[in-house]
C-alpha positions in Angstrom: -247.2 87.0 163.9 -246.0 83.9 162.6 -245.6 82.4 158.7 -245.0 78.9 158.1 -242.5 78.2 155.2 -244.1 76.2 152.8 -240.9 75.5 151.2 -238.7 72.7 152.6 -235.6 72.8 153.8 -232.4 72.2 151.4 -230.6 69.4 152.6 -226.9 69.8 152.8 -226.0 67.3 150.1 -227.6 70.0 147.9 -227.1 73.2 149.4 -224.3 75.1 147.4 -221.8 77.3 148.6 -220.1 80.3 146.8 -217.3 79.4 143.8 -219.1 75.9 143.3 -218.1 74.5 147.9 -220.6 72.1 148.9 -221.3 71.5 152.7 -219.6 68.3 153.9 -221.8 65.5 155.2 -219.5 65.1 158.2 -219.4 68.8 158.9 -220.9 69.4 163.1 -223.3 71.5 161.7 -224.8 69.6 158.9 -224.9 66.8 161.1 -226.6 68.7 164.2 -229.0 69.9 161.7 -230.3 66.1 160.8 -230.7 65.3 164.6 -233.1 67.7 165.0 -236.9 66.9 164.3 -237.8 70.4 162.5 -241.1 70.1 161.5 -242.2 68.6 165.2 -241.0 71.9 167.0 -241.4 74.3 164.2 -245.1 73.6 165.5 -244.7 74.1 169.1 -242.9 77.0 168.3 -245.4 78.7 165.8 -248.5 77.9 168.1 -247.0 80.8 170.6 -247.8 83.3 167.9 -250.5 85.4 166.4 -251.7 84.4 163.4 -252.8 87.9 162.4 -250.9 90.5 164.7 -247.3 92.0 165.3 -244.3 91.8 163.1 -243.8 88.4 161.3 -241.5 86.2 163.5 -238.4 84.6 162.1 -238.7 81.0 161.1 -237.7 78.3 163.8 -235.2 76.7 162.1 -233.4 80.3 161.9 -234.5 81.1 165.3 -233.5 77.8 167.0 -230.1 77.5 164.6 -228.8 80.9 165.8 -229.3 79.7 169.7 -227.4 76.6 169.0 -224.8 78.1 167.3 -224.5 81.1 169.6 -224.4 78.5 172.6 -221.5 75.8 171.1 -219.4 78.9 170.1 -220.1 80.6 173.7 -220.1 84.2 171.9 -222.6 87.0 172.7 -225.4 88.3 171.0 -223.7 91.2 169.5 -220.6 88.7 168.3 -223.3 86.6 166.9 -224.5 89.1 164.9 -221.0 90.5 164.1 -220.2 86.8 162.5 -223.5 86.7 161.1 -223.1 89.8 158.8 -219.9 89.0 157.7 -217.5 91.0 160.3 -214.3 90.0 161.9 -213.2 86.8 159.4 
């Protein structure tokens, strides 16, 4: 199953970090992020889904966003997810 956000995106200029950081506009991340056409794939991706069946998918901006990341740091699945909940910084 697949839910749309309705909501859009923060972009990085606003998105605030912990103890008052803000993302940099030159950060690799941020600007990755503005290269890619969101809404355009987001649905491509969605179309593959049921509508009314199955567990709700994860969005494709989180779904696409962990590949990419998981790719350009060349770390496994389980690392990923290590990193992702906040083990081994």
């Amino acid at each position: 199953m697949y839910r749309k956000e309705e909501s859009t995106p923060i972009p990085a200029s606003s998105f605030e970090l912990p103890f008052e950081g803000k993302l940099l506009s030159d950060n690799r991340w941020v600007i990755m992020a503005d290269l890619i056409p969101w809404t355009e794939f987001e649905s491509e991706y969605s179309s593959g889904f049921s509508t009314e069946m199955g567990a709700p998918a994860k969005s494709f901006r989180m779904a696409l966003g962990a590949l990419i990341i998981k790719e350009k740091l060349g770390i496994s699945d389980l690392r990923f997810n290590e990193l992702k909940n906040g083990a081994g910084f």
